[in-house]
C-alpha positions in Angstrom: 128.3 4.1 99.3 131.1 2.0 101.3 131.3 0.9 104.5 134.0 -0.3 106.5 134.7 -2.3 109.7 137.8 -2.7 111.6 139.2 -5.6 113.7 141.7 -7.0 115.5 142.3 -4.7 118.1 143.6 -5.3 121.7 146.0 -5.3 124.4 149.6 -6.4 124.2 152.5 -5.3 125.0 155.5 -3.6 123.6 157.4 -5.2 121.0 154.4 -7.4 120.3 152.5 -7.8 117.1 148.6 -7.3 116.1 146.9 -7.6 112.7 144.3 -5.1 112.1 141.8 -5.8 109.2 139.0 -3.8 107.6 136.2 -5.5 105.7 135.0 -3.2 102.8 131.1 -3.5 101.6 129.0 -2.0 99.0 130.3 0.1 96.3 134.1 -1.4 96.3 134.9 0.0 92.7 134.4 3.2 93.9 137.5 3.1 96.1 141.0 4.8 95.1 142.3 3.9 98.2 142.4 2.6 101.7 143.7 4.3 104.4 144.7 3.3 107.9 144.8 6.2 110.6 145.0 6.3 114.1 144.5 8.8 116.7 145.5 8.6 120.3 143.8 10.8 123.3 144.6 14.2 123.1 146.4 14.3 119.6 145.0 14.5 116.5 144.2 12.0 113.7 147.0 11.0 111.8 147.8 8.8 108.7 149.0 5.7 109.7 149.2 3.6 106.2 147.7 4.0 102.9 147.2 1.3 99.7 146.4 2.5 96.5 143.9 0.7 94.1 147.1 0.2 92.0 148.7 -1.1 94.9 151.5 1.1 95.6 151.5 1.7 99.5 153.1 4.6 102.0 153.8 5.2 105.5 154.3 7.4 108.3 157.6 7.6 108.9 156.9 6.9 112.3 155.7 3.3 111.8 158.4 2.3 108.7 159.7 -1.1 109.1 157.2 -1.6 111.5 154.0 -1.7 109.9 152.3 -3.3 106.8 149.9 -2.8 105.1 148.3 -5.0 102.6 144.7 -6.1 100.9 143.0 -9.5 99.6 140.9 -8.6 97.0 139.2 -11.7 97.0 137.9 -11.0 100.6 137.4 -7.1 99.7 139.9 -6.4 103.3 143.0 -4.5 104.0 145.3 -5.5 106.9 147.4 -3.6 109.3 150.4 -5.9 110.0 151.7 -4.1 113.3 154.9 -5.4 114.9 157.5 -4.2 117.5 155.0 -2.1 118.7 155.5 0.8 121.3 153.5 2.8 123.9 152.9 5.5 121.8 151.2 3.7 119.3 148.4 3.4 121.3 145.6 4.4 120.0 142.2 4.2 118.1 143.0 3.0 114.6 140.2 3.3 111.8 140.3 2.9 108.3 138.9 5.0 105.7 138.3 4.7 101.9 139.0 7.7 99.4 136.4 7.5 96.8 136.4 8.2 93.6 133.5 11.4 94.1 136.4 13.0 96.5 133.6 11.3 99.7 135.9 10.1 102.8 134.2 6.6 103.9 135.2 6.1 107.8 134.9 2.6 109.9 134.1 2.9 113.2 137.5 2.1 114.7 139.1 -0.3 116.8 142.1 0.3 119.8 144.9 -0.5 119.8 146.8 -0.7 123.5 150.1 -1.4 124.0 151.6 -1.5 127.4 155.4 -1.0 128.3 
């Protein structure tokens, strides 16, 4: 099993910056890859970000040139680098791990607010 925790969450306002991390634990070998999502009130989830265990990364168009996302392997964590940042990315962001059994691991999330 993995679990994740997210961090780094907050207020601030638009065309500020946040860095979101998530602290994987347990069975970290297990993981093809990391996902960041996000889901604001009323929509539906939606891929944010995703690193690959090979490193290779992709994004929603929506958040290109924006957003980064990146890992330290070392301190078993992906980031979210989040800048210029708009209203509508408000939201609840959580990460989730794709594992090698085909399981979904989901962190509990953490929102993100960004007034205009």
């Amino acid at each position: 099993q993995v679990q994740l925790v997210e961090s780094g969450g907050g207020l601030v306002q638009a065309g500020g910056s946040l860095r979101l991390s998530c602290i994987a634990s347990g069975s970290i070998l297990s993981i093809n890859a990391i996902r960041w999502n996000r889901q604001a009130p009323g929509k539906r989830r939606e891929l944010v970000a995703v690193i690959t265990s090979g490193g290779s990364t992709n994004y929603a168009d929506s958040v290109k040139g924006r957003f980064t996302i990146s890992r330290d392997n070392a301190k078993n964590t992906v980031y979210l680098q989040m800048s210029g940042l708009k209203p509508e990315d408000t939201a609840a962001y959580y990460c989730s791990a794709e594992l090698r059994n085909g399981i979904m691991a989901w962190g509990q999330g953490t929102q993100v607010t960004v007034s205009s």
